[in-house]
Residue frames as a rotation matrix with the C-alpha (Angstrom) as fourth column:
UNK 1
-0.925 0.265 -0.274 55.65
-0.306 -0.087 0.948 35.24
0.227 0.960 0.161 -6.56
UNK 2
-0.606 0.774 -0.184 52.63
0.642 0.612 0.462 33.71
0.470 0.162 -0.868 -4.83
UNK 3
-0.563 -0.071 -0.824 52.18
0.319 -0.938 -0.138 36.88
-0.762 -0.340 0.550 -3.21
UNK 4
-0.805 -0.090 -0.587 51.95
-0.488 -0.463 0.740 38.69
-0.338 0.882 0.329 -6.54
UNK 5
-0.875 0.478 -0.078 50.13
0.126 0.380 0.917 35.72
0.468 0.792 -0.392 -7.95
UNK 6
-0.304 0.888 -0.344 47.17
0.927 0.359 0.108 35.88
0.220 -0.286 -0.933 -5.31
UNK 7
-0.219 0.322 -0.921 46.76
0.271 -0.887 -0.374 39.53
-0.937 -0.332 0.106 -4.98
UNK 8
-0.763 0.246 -0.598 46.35
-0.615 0.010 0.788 39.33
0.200 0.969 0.144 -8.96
UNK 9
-0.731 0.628 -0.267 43.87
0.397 0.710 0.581 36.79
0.555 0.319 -0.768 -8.61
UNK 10
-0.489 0.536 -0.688 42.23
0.588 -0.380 -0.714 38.56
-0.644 -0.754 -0.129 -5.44
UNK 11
-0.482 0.277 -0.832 41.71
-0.524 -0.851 0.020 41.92
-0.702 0.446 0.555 -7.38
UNK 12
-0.882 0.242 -0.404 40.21
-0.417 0.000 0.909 39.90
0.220 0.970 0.101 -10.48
UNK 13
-0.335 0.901 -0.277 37.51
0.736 0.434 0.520 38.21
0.589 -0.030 -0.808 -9.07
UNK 14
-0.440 0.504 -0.743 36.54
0.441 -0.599 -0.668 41.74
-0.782 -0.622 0.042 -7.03
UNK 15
-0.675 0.198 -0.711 36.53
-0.610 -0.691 0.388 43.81
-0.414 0.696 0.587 -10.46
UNK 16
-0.810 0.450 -0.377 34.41
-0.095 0.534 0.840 40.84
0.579 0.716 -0.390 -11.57
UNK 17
-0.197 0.816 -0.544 31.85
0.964 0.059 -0.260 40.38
-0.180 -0.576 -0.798 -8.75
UNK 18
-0.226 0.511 -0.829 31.22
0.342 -0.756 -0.559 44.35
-0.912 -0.409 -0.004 -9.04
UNK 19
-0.886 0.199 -0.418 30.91
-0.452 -0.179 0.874 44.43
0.099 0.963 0.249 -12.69
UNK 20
-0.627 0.741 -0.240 28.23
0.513 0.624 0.590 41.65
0.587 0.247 -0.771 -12.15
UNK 21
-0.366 0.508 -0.780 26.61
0.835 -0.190 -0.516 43.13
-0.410 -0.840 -0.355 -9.24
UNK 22
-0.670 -0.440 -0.598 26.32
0.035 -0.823 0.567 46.58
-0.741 0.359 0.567 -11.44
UNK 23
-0.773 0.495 -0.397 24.89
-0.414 0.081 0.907 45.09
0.481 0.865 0.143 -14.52
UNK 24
-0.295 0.765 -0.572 22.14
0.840 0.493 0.227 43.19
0.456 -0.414 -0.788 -12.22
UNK 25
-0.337 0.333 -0.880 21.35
0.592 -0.652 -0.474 46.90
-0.732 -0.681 0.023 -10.08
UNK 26
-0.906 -0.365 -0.216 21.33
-0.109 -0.290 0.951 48.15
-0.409 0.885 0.223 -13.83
UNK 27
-0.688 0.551 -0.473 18.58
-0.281 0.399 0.873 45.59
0.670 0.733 -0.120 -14.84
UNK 28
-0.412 0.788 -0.457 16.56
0.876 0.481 0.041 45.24
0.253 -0.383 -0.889 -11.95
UNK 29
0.001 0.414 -0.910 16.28
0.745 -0.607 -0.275 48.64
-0.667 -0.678 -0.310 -10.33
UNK 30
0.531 0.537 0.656 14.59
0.802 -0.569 -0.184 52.12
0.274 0.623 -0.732 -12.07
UNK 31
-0.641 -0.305 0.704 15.94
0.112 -0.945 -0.307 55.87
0.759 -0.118 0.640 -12.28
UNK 32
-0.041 0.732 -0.680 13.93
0.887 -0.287 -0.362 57.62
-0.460 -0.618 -0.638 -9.15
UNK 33
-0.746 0.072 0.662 12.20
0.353 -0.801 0.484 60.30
0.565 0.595 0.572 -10.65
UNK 34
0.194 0.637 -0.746 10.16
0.949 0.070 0.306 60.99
0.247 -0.767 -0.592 -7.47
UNK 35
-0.049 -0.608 0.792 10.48
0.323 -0.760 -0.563 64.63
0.945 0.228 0.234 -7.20
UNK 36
0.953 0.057 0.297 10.40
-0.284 -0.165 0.944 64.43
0.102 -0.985 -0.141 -3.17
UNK 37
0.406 -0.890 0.207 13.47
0.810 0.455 0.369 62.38
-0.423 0.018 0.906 -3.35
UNK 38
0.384 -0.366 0.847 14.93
0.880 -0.133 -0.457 64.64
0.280 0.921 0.271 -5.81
UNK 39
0.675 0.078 0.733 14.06
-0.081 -0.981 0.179 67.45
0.733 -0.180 -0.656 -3.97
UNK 40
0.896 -0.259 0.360 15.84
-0.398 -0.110 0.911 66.24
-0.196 -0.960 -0.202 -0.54
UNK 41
0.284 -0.839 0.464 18.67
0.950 0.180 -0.256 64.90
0.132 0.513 0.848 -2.91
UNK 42
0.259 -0.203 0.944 19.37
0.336 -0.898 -0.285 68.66
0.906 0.391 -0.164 -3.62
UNK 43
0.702 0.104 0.705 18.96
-0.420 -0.739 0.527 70.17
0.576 -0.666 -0.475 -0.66
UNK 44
0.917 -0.376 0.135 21.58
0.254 0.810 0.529 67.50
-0.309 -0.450 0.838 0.85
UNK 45
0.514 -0.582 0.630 23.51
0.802 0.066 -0.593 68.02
0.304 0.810 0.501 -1.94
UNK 46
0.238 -0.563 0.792 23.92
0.185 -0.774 -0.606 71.77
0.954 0.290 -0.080 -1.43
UNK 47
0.960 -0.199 0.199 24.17
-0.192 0.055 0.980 71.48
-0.206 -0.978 0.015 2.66
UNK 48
0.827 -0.406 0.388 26.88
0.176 0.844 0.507 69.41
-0.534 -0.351 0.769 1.61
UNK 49
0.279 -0.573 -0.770 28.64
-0.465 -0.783 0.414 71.36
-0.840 0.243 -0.485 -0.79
UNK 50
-0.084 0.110 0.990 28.25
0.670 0.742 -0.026 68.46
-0.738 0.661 -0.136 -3.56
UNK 51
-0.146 0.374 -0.916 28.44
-0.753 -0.643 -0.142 69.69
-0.642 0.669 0.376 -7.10
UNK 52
-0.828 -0.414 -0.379 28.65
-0.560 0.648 0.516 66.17
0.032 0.640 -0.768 -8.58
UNK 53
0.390 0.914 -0.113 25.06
-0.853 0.405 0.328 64.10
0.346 -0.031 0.938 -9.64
UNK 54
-0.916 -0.164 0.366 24.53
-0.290 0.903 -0.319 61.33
-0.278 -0.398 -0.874 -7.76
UNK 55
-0.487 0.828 -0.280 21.84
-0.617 -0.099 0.781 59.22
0.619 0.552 0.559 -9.55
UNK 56
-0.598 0.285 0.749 19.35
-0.766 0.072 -0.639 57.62
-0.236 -0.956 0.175 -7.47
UNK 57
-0.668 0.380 -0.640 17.62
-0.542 0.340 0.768 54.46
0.510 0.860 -0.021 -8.10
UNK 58
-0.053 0.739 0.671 14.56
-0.980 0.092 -0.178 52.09
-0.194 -0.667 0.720 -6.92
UNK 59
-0.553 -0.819 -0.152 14.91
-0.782 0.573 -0.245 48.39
0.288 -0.017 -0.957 -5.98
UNK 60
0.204 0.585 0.784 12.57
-0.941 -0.103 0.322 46.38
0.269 -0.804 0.530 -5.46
UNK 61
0.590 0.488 -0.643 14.29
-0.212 0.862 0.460 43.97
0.779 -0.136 0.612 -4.15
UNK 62
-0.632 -0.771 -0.074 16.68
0.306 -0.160 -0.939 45.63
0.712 -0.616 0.337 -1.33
UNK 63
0.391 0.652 -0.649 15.09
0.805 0.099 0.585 45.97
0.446 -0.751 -0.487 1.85
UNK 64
0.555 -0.084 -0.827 17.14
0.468 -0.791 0.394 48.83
-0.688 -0.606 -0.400 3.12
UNK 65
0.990 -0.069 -0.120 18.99
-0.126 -0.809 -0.575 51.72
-0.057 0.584 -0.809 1.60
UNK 66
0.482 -0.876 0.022 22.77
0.626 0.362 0.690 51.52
-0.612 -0.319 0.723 0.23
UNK 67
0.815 -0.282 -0.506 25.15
-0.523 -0.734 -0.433 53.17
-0.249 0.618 -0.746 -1.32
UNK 68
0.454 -0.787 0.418 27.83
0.453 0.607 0.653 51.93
-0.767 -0.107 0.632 -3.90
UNK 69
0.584 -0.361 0.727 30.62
0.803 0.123 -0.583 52.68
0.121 0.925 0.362 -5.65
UNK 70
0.408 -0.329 -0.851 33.28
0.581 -0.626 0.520 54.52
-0.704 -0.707 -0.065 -5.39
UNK 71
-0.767 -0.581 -0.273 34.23
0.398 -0.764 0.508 56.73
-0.504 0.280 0.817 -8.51
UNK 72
-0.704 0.699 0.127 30.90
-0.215 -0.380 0.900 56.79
0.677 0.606 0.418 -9.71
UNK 73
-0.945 0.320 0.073 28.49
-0.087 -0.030 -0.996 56.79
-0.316 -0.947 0.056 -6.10
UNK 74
-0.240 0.964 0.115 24.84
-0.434 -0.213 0.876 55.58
0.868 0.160 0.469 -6.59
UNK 75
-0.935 -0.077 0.347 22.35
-0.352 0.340 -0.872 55.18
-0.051 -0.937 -0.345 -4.15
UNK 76
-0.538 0.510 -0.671 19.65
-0.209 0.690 0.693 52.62
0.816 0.513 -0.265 -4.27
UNK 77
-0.336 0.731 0.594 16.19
-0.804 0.106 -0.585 53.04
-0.490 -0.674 0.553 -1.90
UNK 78
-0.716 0.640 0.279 13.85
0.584 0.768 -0.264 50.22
-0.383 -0.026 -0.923 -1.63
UNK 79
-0.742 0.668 0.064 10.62
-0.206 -0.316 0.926 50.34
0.638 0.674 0.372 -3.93
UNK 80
0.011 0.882 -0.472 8.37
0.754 0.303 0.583 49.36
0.656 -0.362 -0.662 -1.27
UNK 81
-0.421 -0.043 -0.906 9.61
0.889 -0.217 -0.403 52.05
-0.179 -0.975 0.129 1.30
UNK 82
0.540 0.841 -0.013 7.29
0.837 -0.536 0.111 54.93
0.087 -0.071 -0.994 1.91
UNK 83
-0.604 -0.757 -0.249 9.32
0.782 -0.623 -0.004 58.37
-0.152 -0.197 0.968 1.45
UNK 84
0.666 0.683 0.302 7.90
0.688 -0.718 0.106 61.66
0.289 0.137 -0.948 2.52
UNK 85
0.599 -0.180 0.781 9.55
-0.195 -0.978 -0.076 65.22
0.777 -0.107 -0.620 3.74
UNK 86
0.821 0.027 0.570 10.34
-0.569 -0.047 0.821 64.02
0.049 -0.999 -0.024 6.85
C-alpha cells in the first residue's frame, strides 16, 4: 500500500507542477506572429509530414529554446533571440 500510496502522491504533485508551469508560460510569454518563424514552422511542418498546429510562443524570460508537452506540444523561443532564414 505504500507503493500505491507514493506513486499517487508522485503523479499529483507532477500534474500540479505542470499545471503551474503552464498557467505561468500562459501569462508571461506571447503568440509568435513573426511570419519568418511561421514561415519555417510550415515548411518543417510539411518536411515532416505534421498536419497538427503547433503554436509557437515568445519568452522573454527563457534563454534558450524548448519544447513542452506532450498531448498538446508548444514551443517557446526566447524574445531576445535574433531569428532570420537561416
Amino acid at each position: 500500500y505504500m507503493l500505491i500510496a507514493g506513486t499517487v502522491i508522485f503523479l499529483a504533485v507532477i500534474t500540479f507542477q505542470n499545471n503551474a508551469f503552464h498557467r505561468r508560460i500562459s501569462q508571461l510569454c506571447e503568440q509568435a506572429d513573426d511570419p519568418i518563424i511561421m514561415n519555417e514552422l510550415a515548411v518543417c511542418q510539411q518536411k515532416l509530414g505534421m498536419k497538427k498546429e503547433i503554436p509557437v510562443y515568445l519568452s522573454p524570460y527563457s534563454s534558450t529554446p524548448f519544447l513542452y508537452g506532450v498531448g498538446k506540444p508548444r514551443i517557446v523561443l526566447p524574445a531576445t533571440m535574433d531569428f532570420s532564414e537561416e
